[in-house]
ROSEDREN-269674 format. One record per residue (C-alpha): z, y, x; residue in one letter. Coordinates in nm, 2 decimals. Each point is the difference from the previous one (the first is absolute). Layout:
BEGIN
((Z, Y, X), 'A'),
...
This chain:
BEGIN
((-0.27, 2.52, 0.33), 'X'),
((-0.06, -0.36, -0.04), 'X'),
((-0.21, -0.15, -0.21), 'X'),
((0.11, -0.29, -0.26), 'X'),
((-0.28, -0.05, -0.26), 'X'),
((-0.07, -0.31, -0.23), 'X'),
((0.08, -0.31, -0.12), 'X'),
((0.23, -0.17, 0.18), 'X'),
((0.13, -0.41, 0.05), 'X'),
((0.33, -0.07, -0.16), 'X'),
((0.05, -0.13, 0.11), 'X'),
((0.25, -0.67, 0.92), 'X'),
((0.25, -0.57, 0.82), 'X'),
((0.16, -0.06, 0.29), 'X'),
((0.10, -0.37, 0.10), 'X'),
((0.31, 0.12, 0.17), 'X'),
((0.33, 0.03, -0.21), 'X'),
((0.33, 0.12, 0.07), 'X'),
((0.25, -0.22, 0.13), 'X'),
((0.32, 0.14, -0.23), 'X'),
((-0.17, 0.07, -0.36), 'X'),
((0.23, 0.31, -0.16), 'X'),
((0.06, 0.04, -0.34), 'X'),
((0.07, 0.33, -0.17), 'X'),
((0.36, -0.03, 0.08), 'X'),
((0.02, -0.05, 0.34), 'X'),
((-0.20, 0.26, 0.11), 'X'),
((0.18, 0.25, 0.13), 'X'),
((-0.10, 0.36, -0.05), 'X'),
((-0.01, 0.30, 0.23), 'X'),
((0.19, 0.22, -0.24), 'X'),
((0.38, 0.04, -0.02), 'X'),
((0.04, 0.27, -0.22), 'X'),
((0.28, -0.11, -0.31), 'X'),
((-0.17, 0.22, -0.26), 'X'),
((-0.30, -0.15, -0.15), 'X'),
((-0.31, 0.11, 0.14), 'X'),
((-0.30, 0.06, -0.31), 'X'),
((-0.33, -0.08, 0.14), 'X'),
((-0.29, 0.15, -0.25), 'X'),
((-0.25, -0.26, 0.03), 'X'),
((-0.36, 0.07, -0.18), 'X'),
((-0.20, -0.27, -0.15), 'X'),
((-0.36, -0.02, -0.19), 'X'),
((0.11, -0.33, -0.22), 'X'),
((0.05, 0.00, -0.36), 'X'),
((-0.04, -0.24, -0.29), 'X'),
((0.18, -0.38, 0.12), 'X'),
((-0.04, 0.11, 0.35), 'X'),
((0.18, 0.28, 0.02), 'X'),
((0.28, -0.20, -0.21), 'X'),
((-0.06, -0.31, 0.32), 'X'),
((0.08, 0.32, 0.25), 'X'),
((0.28, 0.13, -0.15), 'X'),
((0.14, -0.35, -0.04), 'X'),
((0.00, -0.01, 0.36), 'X'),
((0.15, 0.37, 0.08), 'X'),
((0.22, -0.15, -0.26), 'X'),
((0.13, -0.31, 0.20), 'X'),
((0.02, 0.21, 0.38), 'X'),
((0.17, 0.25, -0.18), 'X'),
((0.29, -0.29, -0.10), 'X'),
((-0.03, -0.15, 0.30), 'X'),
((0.21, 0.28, 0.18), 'X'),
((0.19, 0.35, -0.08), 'X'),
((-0.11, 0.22, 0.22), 'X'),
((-0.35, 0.08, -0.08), 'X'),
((-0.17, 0.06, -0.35), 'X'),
((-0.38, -0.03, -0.05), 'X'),
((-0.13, 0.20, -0.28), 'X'),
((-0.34, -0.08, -0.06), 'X'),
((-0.22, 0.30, -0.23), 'X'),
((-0.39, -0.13, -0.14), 'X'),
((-0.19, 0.26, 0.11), 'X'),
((-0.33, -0.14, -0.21), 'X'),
((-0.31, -0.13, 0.17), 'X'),
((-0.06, -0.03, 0.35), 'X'),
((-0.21, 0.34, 0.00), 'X'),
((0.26, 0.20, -0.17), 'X'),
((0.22, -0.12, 0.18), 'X'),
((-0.16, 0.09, 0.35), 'X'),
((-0.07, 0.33, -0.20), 'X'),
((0.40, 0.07, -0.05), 'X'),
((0.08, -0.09, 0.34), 'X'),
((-0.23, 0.25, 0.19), 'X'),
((0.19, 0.27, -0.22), 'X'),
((0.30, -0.08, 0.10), 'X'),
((-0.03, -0.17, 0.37), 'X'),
((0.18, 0.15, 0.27), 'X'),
((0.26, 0.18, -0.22), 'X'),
((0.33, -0.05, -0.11), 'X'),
((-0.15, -0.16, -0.37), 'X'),
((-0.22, -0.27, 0.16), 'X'),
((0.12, -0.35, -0.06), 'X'),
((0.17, -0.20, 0.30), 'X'),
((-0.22, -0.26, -0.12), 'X'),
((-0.35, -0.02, -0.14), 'X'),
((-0.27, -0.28, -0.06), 'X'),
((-0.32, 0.06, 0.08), 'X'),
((-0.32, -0.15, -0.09), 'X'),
((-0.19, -0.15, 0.32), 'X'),
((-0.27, 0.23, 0.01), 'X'),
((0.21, 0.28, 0.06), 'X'),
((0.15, -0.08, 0.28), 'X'),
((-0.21, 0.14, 0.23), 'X'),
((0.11, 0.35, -0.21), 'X'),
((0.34, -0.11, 0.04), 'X'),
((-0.01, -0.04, 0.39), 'X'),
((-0.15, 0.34, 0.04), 'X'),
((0.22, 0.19, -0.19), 'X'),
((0.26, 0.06, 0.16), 'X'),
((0.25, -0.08, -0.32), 'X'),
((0.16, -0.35, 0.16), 'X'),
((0.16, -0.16, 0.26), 'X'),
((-0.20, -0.35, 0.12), 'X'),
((0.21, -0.33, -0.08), 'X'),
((-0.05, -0.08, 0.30), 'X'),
((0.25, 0.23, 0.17), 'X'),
((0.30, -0.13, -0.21), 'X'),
((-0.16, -0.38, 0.11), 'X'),
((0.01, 0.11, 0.38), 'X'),
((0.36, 0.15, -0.12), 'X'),
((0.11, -0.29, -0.11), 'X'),
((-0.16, -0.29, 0.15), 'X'),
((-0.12, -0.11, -0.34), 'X'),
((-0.21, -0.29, 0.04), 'X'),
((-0.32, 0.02, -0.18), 'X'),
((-0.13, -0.31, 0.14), 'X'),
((0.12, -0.18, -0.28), 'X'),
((-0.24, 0.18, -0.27), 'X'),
((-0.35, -0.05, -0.07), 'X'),
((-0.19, 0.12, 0.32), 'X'),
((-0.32, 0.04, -0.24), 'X'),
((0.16, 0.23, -0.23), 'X'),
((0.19, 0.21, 0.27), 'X'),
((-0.31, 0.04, 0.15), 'X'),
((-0.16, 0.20, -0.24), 'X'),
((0.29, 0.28, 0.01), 'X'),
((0.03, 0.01, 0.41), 'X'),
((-0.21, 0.21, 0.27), 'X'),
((0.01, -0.06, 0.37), 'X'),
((0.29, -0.25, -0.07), 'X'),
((0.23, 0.26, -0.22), 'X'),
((0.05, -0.10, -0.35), 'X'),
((0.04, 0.27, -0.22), 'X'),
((0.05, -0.10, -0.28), 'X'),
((0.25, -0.28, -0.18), 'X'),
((-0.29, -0.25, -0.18), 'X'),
((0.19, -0.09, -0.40), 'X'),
((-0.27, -0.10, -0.27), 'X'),
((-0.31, -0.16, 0.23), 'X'),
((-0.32, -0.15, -0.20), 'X'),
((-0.30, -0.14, 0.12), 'X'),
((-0.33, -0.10, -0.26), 'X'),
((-0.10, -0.35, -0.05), 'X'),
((-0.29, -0.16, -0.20), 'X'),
((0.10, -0.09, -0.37), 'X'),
((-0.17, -0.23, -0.22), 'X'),
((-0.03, -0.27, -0.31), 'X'),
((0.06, -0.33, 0.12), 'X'),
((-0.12, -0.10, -0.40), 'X'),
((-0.30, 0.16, 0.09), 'X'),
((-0.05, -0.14, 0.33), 'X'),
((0.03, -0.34, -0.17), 'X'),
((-0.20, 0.07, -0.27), 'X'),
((-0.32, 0.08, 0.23), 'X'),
((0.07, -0.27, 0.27), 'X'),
((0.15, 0.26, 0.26), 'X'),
((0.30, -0.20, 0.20), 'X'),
((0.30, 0.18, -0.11), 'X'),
((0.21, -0.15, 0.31), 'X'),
((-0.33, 0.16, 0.24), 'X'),
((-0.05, 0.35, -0.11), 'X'),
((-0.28, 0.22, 0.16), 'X'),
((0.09, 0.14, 0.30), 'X'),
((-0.28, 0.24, 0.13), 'X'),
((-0.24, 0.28, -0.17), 'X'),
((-0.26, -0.26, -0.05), 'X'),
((0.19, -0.26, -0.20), 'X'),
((0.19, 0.24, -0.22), 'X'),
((-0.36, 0.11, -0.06), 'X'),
((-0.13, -0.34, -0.06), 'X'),
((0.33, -0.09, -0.22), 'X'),
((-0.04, 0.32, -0.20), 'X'),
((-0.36, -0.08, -0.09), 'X'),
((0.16, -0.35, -0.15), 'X'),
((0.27, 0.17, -0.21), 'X'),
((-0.17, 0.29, -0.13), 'X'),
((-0.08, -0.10, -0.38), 'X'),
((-0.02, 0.16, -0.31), 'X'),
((0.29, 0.26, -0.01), 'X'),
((0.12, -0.05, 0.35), 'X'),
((-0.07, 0.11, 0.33), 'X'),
((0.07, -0.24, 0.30), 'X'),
((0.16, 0.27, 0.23), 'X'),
((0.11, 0.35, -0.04), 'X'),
((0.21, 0.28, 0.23), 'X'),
((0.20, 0.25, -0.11), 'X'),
((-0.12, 0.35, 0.10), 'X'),
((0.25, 0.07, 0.29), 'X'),
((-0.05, 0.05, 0.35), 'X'),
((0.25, -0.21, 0.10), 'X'),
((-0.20, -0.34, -0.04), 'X'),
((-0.27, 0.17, 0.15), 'X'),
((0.20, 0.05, 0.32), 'X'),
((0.12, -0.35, 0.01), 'X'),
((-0.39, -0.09, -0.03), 'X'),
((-0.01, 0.18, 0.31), 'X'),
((0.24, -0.09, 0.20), 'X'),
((0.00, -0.41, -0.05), 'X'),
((-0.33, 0.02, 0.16), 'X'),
((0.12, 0.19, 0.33), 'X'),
((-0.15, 0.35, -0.14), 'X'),
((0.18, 0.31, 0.08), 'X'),
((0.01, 0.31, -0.27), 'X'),
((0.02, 0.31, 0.23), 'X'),
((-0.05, 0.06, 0.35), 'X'),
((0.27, 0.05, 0.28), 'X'),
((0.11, -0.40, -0.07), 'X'),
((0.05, 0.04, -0.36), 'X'),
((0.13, 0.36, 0.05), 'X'),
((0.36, -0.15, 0.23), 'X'),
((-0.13, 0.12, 0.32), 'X'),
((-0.08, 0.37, -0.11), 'X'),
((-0.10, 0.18, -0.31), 'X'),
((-0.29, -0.18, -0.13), 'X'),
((-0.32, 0.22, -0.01), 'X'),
((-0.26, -0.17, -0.22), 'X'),
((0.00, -0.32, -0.24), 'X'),
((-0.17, -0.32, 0.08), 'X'),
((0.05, -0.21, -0.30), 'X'),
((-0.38, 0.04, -0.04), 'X'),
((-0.07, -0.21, 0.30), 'X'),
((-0.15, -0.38, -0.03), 'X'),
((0.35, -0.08, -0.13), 'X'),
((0.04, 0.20, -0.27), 'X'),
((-0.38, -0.02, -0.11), 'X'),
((0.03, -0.39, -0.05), 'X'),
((0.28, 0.08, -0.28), 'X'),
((-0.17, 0.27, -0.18), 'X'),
((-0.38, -0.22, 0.03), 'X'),
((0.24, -0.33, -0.13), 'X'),
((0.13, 0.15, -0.29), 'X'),
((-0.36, 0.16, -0.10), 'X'),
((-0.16, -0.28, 0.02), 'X'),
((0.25, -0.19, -0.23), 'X'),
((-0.01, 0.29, -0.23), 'X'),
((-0.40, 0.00, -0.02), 'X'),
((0.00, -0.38, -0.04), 'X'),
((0.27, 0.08, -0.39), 'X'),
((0.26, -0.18, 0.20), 'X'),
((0.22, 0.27, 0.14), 'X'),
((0.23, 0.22, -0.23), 'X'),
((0.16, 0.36, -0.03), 'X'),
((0.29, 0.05, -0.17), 'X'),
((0.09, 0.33, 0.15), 'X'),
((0.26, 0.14, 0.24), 'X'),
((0.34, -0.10, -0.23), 'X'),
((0.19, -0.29, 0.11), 'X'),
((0.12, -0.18, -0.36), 'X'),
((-0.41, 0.05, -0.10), 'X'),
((-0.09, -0.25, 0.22), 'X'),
((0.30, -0.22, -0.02), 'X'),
((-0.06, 0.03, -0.36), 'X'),
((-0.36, -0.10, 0.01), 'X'),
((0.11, -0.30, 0.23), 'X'),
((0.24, -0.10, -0.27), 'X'),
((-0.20, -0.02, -0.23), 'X'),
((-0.27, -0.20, 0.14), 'X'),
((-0.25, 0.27, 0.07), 'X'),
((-0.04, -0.03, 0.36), 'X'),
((0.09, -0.32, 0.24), 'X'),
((0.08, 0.14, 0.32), 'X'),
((0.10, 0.33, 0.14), 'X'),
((0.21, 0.14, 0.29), 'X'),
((0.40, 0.09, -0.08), 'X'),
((0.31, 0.15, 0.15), 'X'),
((0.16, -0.33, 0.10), 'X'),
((0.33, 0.25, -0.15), 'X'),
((-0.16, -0.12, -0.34), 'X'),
((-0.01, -0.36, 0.03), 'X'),
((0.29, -0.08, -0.19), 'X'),
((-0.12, 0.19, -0.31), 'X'),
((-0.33, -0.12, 0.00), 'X'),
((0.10, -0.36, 0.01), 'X'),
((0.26, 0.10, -0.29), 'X'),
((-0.28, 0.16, -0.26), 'X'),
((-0.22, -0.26, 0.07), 'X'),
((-0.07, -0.28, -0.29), 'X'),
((-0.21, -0.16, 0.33), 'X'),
((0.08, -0.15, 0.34), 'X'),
((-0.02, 0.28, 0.23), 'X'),
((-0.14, -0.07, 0.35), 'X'),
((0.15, 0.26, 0.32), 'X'),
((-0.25, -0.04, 0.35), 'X'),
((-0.08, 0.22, 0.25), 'X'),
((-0.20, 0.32, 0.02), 'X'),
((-0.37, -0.10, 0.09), 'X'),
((-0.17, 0.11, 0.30), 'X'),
((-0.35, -0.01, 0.14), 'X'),
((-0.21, -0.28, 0.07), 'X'),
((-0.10, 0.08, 0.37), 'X'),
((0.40, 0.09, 0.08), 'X'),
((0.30, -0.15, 0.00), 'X'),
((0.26, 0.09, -0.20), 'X'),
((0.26, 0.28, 0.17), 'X'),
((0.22, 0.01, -0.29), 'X'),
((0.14, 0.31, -0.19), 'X'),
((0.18, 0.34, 0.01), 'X'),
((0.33, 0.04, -0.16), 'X'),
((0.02, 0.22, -0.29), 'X'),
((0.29, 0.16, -0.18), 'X'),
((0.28, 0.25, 0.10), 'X'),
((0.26, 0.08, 0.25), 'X'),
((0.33, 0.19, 0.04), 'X'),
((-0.01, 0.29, 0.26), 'X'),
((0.32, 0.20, 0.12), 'X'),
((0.03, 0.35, -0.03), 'X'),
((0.08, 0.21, 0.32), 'X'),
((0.20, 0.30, -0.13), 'X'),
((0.33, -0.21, -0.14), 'X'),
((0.27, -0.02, 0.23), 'X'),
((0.03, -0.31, 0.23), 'X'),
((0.28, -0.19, -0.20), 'X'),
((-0.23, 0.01, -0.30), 'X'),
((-0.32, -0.18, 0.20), 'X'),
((0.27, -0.13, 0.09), 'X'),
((0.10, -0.16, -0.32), 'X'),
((-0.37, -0.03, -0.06), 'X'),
((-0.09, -0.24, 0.21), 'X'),
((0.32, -0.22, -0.10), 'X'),
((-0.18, -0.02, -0.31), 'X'),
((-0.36, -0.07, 0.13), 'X'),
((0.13, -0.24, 0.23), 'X'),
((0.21, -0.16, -0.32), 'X'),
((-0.37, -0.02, -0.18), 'X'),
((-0.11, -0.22, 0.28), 'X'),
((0.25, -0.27, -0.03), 'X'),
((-0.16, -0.36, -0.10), 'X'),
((0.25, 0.03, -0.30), 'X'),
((-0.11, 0.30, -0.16), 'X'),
((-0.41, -0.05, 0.10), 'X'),
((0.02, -0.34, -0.19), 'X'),
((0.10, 0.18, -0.30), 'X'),
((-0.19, 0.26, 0.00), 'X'),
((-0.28, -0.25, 0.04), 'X'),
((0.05, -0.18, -0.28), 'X'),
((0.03, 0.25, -0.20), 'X'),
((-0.32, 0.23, 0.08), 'X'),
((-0.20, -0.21, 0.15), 'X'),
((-0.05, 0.19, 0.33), 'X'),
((0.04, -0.14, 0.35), 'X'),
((0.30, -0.04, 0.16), 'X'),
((0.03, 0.22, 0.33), 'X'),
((0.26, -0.27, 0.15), 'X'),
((-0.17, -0.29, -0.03), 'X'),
((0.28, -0.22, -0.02), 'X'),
((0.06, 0.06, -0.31), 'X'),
((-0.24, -0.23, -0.08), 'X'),
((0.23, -0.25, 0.12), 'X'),
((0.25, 0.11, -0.27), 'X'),
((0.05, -0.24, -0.29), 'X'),
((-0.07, 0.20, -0.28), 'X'),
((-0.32, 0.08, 0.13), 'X'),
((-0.08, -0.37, 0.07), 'X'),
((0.05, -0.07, -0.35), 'X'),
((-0.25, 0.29, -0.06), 'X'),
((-0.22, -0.12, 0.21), 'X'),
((-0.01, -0.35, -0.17), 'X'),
((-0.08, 0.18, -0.38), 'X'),
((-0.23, 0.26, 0.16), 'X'),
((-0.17, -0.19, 0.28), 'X'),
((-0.28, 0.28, -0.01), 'X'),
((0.24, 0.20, 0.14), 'X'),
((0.01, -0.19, 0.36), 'X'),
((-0.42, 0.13, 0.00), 'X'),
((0.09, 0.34, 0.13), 'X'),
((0.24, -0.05, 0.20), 'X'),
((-0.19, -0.26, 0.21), 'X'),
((-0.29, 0.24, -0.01), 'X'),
((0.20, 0.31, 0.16), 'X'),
((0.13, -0.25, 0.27), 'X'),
((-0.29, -0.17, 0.10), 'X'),
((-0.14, 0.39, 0.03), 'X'),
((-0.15, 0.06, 0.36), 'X'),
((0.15, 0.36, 0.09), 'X'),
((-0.20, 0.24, 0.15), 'X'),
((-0.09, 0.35, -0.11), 'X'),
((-0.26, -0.05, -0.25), 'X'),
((0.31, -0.27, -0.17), 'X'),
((0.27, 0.28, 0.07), 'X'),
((-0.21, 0.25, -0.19), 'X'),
((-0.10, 0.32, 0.04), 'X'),
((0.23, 0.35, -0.02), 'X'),
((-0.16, 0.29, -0.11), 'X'),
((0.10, 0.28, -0.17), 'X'),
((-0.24, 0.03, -0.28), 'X'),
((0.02, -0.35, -0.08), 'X'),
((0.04, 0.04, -0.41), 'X'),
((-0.32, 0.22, 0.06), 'X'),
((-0.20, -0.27, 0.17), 'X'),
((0.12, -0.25, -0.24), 'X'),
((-0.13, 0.20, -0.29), 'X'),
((-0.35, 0.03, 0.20), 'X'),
((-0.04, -0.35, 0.02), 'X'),
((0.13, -0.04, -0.38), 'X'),
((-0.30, 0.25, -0.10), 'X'),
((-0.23, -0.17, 0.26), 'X'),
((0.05, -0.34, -0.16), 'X'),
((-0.05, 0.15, -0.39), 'X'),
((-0.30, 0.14, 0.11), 'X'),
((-0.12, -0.28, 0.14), 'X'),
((0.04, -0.23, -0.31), 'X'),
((-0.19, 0.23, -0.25), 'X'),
((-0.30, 0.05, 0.29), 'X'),
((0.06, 0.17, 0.32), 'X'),
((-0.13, -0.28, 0.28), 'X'),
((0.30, -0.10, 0.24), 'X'),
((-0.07, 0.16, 0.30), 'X'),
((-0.05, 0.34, -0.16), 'X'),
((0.31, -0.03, -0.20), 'X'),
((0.22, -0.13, 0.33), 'X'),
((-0.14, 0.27, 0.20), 'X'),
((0.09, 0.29, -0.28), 'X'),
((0.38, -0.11, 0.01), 'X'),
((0.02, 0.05, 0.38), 'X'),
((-0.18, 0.31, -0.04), 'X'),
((0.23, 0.09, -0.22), 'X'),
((0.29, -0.11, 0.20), 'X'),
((-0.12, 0.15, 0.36), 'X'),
((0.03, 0.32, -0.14), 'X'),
((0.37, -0.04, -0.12), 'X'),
((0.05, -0.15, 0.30), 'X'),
((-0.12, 0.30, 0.14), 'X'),
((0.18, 0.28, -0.18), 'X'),
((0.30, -0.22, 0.03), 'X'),
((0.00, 0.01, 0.39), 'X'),
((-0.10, 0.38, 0.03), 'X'),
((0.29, 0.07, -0.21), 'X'),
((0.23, -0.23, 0.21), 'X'),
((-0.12, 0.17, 0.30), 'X'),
């Protein structure tokens, strides 16, 4: 049995490009069958973005007659995971299913899919064209498995108004752990806190991993199973002893582990500057009755910065469907791809797009020239050094650990010192870890 337990994120480049850009209708699939082929493809997106997706199954599904996406919410990302392991490897699993990114080590190990990367090989699909720092979290020894879709990365939020109002250079925002600590102490007054994180493991991670730090053993956990944690190492020690000391100086705070609390509190003027999904910008920048200022994640004063981990979901192929339906499948993924369709879906969720030429695509321009916050992340992911801390780590108690460090961190702000609370999540963790691997083995 594996073991999924916690609260969980909702919750992202190669130079070289292809010579012959496709679009949707001139690729040409590997399927000739005349009746239409009905691909089952499961998603975790409700609300406006599941209403983005099914725009898109909408407009591949036009764009030719001989396939049909049907596209079924499963709810959240856990529930979804849930309904897949019940049905994966029979005849009622999906032919498509997203997938949060912290289960794909799960996903690779259970025998329930078929790699992406066989029907690229098949094909010749080239995947030089997409993001090489958002393929690179979904690929192992050079195979991706997965097909990246809705990719995020954080990014440091905060109130230019503010900034202004204390003499902080709103153009110049603070870049390392010790000027976001020296900026908060300026904008914490009455009220309002001058920084705050939401209580998710995710930003921890990033923490991490811009200053080189790795979270597991074995390289992250891609070279072999990982075996112990080690996000309580001189990396991840300087983020939990940075936010203590800003919460034991008044100017750091909690506003618990649900997203719209904090964005909320942000709003409404009660904190300055906290860390985001950069999947939020847009709506941030809309609820706001301030100037809204988008850098990037800080890092530690004695590093340099490495740059981030994408976040998000992905779309994994089944392995017991018959070969016209991957088939069919992959027409669609590789449809999803197109600069065309990524612009789109862009603009209208706010997540990266995987081909980054979309970017060049004009309604996305003139996106970019209301929302020039938006260009923040996206410079941020490309500028990322890649490596294996930035790849991030796999594991497969990954919702676990993030819930240890959640716990870790609360415990922490009402008293626990930081090295005892840092060492209690990978405690913690090592021995999921552990009864994860014996039951693998």
């Amino acid at each position: 049995m594996f073991i999924f337990v916690g609260s969980l994120l909702v919750a992202c480049g190669s130079d070289e490009q292809p010579e012959v850009e496709q679009t949707a209708e001139e690729v040409e699939p590997a399927f000739t069958e005349e009746d239409i082929v009905t691909i089952e493809f499961w998603h975790g997106m409700g609300g406006e973005l599941g209403e983005a997706l099914d725009e898109v199954v909408d407009g591949y599904n036009e764009s030719q007659d001989q396939v049909y996406i049907q596209p079924e919410y499963q709810g959240s990302y856990e529930e979804l995971l849930t309904k897949f392991r019940s049905v994966g490897g029979t005849g009622d699993a999906p032919a498509l299913v997203q997938v949060f990114e912290i289960g794909t080590k799960y996903m690779i190990e259970s025998g329930y899919i078929t790699p992406v990367q066989d029907w690229i090989d098949k094909e010749g699909y080239d995947i030089t064209q997409l993001e090489e720092n958002i393929l690179s979290y979904y690929s192992v020894d050079d195979k991706l498995y997965s097909m990246p879709f809705n990719s995020s990365t954080p990014a440091l939020f905060y109130n230019k108004d503010m900034f202004e109002e204390v003499g902080l250079d709103t153009e110049n925002p603070p870049s390392t752990f010790a000027e976001i600590k020296e900026a908060a102490e300026k904008l914490t007054d009455d009220g309002r806190y001058g920084f705050s994180i939401l209580g998710n493991g995710w930003f921890f991670e990033q923490l991490v991993a811009t200053q080189g730090g790795h979270y597991v053993d074995m390289d992250n956990g891609r070279s072999d199973n990982a075996t112990e944690a080690l996000f309580n190492g001189e990396e991840g020690l300087k983020v939990f002893e940075w936010i203590h000391e800003m919460n034991q100086a008044g100017d750091f705070g909690y506003f618990g582990q649900n997203w719209d609390d904090l964005r909320a509190a942000f709003q409404a003027g009660q904190v300055a500057m906290y860390l985001d999904s950069s999947a939020g910008t847009k709506g941030v920048i809309d609820n706001a009755d301030f100037e809204v200022g988008v850098t990037f994640i800080p890092h530690a004063d004695e590093v340099e910065r490495n740059g981030v981990i994408i976040g998000g979901a992905s779309i994994w192929m089944a392995n017991g469907i018959e070969e016209v339906e991957q088939a069919a499948a992959f027409d669609f993924l590789k449809y999803l791809q197109t600069p065309e369709v990524q612009a789109e879906w862009h603009i209208d969720t706010g997540y990266f797009a995987i081909n980054p030429l979309a970017y060049e695509e004009e309604i996305v321009e003139k996106e970019h020239e209301m929302y020039p916050q938006l260009r923040v992340p996206i410079e941020q992911l490309q500028e990322t050094i890649s490596s294996t801390a930035t790849q991030g780590a796999l594991m497969g108690v990954f919702p676990e650990a993030r819930q240890q460090v959640v716990s870790a961190l609360e415990g922490m702000l009402q008293g626990t010192d930081p090295k005892t609370a840092i060492d209690q999540a990978v405690e913690g963790t090592n021995r999921a870890i552990d009864v994860y691997n014996r039951t693998v083995e």
